[in-house]
Structure formats: C-alpha cells, structure tokens
VEXKOLDREN-326246 format. One record per residue (C-alpha): x, z, y; residue number from 1. Coordinates in pm, 1 decimal. Layout:
BEGIN
{atom {X, Z, Y}, NUM}
...
This chain:
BEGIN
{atom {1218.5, 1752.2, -1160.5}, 1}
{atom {1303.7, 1623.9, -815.2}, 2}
{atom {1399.7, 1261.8, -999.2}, 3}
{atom {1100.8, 1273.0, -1157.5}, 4}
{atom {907.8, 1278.1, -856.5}, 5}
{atom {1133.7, 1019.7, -633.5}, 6}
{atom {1070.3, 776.9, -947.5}, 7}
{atom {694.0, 883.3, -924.7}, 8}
{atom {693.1, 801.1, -560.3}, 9}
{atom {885.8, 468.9, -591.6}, 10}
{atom {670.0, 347.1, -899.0}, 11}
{atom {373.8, 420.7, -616.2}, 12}
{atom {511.9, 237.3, -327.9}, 13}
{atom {590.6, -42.6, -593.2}, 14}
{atom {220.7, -61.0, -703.9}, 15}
{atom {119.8, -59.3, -377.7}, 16}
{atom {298.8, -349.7, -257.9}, 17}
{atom {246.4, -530.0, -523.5}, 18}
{atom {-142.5, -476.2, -441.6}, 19}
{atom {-120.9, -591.5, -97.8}, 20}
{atom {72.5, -920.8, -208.5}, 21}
{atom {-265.7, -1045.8, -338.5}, 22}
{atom {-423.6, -993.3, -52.3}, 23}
{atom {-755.3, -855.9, -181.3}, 24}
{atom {-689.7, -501.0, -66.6}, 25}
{atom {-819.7, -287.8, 292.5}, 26}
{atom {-695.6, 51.2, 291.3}, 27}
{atom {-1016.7, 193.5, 113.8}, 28}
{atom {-1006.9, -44.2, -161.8}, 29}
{atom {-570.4, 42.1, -191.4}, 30}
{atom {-681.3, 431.0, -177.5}, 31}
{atom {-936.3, 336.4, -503.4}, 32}
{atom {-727.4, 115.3, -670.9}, 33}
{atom {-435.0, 392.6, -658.5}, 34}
{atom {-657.6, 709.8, -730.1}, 35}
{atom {-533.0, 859.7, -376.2}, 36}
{atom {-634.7, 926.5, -19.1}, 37}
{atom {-648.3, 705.4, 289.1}, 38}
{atom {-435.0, 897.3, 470.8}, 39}
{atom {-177.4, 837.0, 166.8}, 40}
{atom {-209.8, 465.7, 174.4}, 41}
{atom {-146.9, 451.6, 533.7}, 42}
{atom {173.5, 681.8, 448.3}, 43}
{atom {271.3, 434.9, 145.2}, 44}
{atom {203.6, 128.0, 406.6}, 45}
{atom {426.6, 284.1, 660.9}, 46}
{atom {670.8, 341.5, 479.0}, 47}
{atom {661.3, -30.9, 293.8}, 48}
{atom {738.1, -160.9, 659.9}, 49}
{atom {1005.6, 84.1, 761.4}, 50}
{atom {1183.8, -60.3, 394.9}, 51}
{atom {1128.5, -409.0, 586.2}, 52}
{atom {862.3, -542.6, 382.6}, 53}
{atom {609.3, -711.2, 654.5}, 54}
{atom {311.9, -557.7, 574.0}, 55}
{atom {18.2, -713.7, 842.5}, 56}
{atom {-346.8, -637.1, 898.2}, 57}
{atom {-584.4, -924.7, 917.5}, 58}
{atom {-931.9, -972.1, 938.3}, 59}
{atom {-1155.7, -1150.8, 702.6}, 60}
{atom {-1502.9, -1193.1, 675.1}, 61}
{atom {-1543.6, -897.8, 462.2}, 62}
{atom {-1300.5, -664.6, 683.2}, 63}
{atom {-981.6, -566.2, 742.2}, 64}
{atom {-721.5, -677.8, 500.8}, 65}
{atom {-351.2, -579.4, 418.1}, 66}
{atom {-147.5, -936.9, 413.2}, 67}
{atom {232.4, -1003.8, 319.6}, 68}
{atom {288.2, -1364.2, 528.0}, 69}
C-alpha cells in the first residue's frame, strides 16, 4: 500500500510538470486539469523546485502562468 501511493504521488508530480512545460497552465487551470485543489498544486509546484526543476511564474496577458525557461 505505501508503494502504491509513492508511485501515485510521483505519477502526479510527473503530470504536473509535464503540464507546466507547455506553458498554458496558472495554478487554477493545473488544479482543473489534475482533478485537485489549489493548495495541492502549490504543494506539487513546491516540491517540483525543491527536486531542482525551475519552475517560474510569469505573467501573460491572460494571467499568471507557470513557465519552465
């Protein structure tokens, strides 16, 4: 059981990044796109960056946008 869930949580943080590399995503649309909470995506995000990943915050037009430069 306690694989099962580290493997669930990885396959998350994976789909998450993988979101933000198209740059199309704010932390609403992430929370929508993954079928969880803001406050989860800005857990997932947080922890992307303390893995080294460069996870930035941009503006655009339409708002606020996760970026991977």
């Amino acid at each position: 059981m306690r694989y099962r869930k580290s493997l669930e949580i990885e396959q998350r943080l994976a789909e998450t990044l993988r979101l933000i590399e198209t740059g199309d995503y704010s932390t609403p649309l992430l929370a929508a796109a993954l079928g969880v909470s803001i406050p989860t995506v800005s857990r997932y995000v947080t922890a992307l960056r303390e893995r080294g990943h460069d996870i930035r915050a941009e503006r655009h037009p339409e708002g606020w946008r996760y970026s991977i430069p």
